[in-house]
N, C-alpha and C positions, 0 to 999 in steps of 0.2 A: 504494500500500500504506500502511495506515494506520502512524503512528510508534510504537513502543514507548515506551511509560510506564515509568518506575519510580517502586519501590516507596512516594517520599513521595508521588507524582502521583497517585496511584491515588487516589476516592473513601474518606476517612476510614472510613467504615461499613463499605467492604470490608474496609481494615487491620483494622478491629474486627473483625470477622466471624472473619477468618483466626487473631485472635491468640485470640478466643473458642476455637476449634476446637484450634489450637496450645497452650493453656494459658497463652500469657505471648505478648505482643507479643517479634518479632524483635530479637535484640542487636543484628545487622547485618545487610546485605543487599548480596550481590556479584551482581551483573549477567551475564547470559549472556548472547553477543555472536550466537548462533548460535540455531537455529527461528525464521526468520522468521515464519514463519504464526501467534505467539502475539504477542498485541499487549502484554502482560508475560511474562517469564520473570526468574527469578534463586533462586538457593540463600540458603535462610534461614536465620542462626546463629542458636541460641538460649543463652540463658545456663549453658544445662544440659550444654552439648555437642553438643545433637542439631544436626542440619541435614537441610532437606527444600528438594527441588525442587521450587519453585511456578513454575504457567505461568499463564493464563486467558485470554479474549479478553472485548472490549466486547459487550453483549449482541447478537443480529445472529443471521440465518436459518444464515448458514455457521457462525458461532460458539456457538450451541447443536446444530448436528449436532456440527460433530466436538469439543465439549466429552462431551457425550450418548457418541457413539462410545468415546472413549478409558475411559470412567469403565466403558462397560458392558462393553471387551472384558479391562480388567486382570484379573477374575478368570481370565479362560481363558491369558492370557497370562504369566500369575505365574512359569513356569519360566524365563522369559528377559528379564522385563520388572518394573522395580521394583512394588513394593505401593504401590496407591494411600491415602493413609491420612485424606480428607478431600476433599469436592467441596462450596463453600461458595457460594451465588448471596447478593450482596448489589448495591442501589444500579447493575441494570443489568449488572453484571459476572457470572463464575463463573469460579472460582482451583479448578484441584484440583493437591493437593497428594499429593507421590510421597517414598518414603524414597528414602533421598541415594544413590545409588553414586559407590564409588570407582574411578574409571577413565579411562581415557585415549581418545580417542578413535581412531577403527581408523585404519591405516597402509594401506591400498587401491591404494598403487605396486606395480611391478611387481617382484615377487621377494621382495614383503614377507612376513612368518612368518606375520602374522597371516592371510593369506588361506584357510589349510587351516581355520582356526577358525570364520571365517564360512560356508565350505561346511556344514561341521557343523549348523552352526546354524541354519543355512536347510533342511540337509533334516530335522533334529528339531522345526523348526514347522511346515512340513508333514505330517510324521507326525501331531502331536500336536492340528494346526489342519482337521483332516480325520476325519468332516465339520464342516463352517465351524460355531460355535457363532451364535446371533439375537445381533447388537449391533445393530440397528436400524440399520444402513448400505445403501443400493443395491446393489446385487453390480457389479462392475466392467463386466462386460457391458450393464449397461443405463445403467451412466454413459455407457460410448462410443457407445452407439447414438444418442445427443445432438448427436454432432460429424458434421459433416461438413467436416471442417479443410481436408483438400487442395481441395473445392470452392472455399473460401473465398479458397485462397491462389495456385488460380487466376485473378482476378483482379485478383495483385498485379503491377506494372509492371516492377521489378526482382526476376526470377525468378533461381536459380539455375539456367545450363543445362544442368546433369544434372536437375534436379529440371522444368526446362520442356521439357527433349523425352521424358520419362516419366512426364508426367501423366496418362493416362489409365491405364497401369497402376498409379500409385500410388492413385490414385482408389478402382481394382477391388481392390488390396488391404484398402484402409484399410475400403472393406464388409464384406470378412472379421473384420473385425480383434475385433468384439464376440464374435461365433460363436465365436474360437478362443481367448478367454481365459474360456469359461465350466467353470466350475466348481463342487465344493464343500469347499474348502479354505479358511480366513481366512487373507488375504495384508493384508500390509503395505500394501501399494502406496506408498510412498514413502518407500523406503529411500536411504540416503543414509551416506558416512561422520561426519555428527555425529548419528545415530541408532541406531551401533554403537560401544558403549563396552566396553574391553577391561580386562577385571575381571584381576589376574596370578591367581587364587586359583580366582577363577570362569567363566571364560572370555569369552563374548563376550556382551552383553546386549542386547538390540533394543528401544529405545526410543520414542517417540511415537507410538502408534497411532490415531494421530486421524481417519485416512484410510483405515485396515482398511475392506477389503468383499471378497465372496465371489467365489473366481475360481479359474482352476486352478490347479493343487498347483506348475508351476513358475515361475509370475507372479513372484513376489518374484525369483529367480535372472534371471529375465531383465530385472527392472529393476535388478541388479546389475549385471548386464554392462554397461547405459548407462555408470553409474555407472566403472566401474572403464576402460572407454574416455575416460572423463572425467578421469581420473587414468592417463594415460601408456600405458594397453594398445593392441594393435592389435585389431581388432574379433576377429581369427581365434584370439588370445590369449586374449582375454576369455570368448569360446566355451570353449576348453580347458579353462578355470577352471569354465565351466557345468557341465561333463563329470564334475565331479568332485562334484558335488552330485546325490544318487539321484534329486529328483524332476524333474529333465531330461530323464531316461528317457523322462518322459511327453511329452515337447513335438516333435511333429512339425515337420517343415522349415516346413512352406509354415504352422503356426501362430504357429511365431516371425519369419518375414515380415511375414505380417499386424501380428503385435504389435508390429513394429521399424516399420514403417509408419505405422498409428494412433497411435503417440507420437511419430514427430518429427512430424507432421502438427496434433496438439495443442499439443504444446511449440512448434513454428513459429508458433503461433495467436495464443498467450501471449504468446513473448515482441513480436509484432507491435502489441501491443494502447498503443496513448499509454500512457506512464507507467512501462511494465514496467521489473522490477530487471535487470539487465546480466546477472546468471547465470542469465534465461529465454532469452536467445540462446545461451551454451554449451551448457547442456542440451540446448538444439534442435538446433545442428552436430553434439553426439556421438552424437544417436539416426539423424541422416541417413548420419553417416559409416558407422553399421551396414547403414542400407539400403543405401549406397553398394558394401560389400562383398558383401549378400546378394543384390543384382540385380545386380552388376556394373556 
């Protein structure tokens, strides 16, 4: 994974670029430790008061999609997601820049206050993200249809042996798995708790949609679930917490299978690949620990 820059590292032209667009070059700049996937992030103080959070990445195939992505889904996403107020391409780069929220990041332990607030909020972007508005993204379904992960990682030597005497059904699941996340809803897809910031005034915000594509209405809630089994739940817990979010309703047993399937089989893939960061293997144990529960 490439390093993160900050803000003196960055090509001069960019700074210029930014401060052009900002009106004044930044008083200061505090560094955010968190979105790995932007190769800068940090909040910018201006002399005036204001402060905006800037991300961008190095110019790059992946880094004009989901620059492109994020810039063209903030208008549909404005109820939950800050205003974009600047997308500036200079010297290689493209910084878009978001007004600031004030907010804490979500608390996703088990028995935390804030989890009734995320239900909410996951099924009013569902409502609101249906049907899926064009940002020029893949629909999820036909990202997956790309992988054949569990293939892949049959031919690994040290298998796990729950995972090596149920490889042929996780195989047959993980071919469902595009089929059953098709939809016409914009989903997240990769949510996360430094992606939900809890506003006290406003409630809950969902941030980075750099990876939005089209899928069904309860795709984001079931990459929750990963998520909040990742943070201390037990898988049958985490379900409970689904339960409470309307567009669950939709997601049939054997399509959340499938889906629990296809992603630890991806995430397995990932984190297996030279190089990967340390929290591509956790991800991977807490999507398998789901499978673990849903096939026994």
């Amino acid at each position: 994974m490439k390093r993160r820059l900050t803000w003196q590292e960055l090509p001069e032209a960019v700074r210029c670029a930014v401060a052009g667009r900002a009106g004044a070059p930044p008083l200061a700049v505090e560094d955010v430790p968190f979105g790995l996937s932007s190769h800068f992030a940090a909040v910018l103080h201006f002399a005036d008061g204001r402060r905006v959070f800037c991300k961008g990445m190095e110019d790059g195939r992946d880094a004009r999609l989901q620059c492109r992505v994020e810039a063209a889904a903030n208008p549909y996403v404005a109820f939950t997601s800050p205003a974009l107020l600047w997308d500036v391409s200079a010297s290689g780069w493209r910084l878009l820049g978001f007004a600031y929220v004030r907010g804490r990041i979500v608390d996703l332990s088990p028995g935390s206050p804030d989890l009734p607030a995320v239900a909410r909020v996951l099924a009013g972007a569902a409502d609101r993200l249906t049907p899926a508005p064009e940002v020029g993204t893949l629909p999820l379904s036909e990202r997956w249809a790309r992988f054949t992960a569990w293939e892949q990682l049959a031919a690994h030597d040290a298998l796990d042996p729950w995972v090596a005497a149920r490889l042929d059904d996780l195989r047959l699941w993980e071919k469902r798995g595009p089929g059953a996340v098709v939809g016409d809803t914009l989903a997240h897809c990769d949510l996360s708790r430094y992606n939900l910031l809890v506003d006290a005034g406003l409630g809950v915000h969902v941030v980075d949609w750099a990876r939005a594509g089209r899928a069904a209405c309860w795709v984001d809630t079931a990459f929750m679930v990963l998520r909040l089994i990742g943070e201390g739940h037990t898988p049958a817990s985490a379900e409970r917490w689904a339960r409470t979010v309307r567009a669950w309703e939709a997601a049939g047993a054997e399509d959340v299978t499938a889906f629990a399937v296809a992603t630890a089989g991806i995430r397995a893939v990932r984190a297996a690949r030279p190089g990967a960061p340390p929290h591509l293997a956790l991800l991977a144990a807490h999507a398998l620990a789901w499978c673990r529960h849903l096939l026994g």
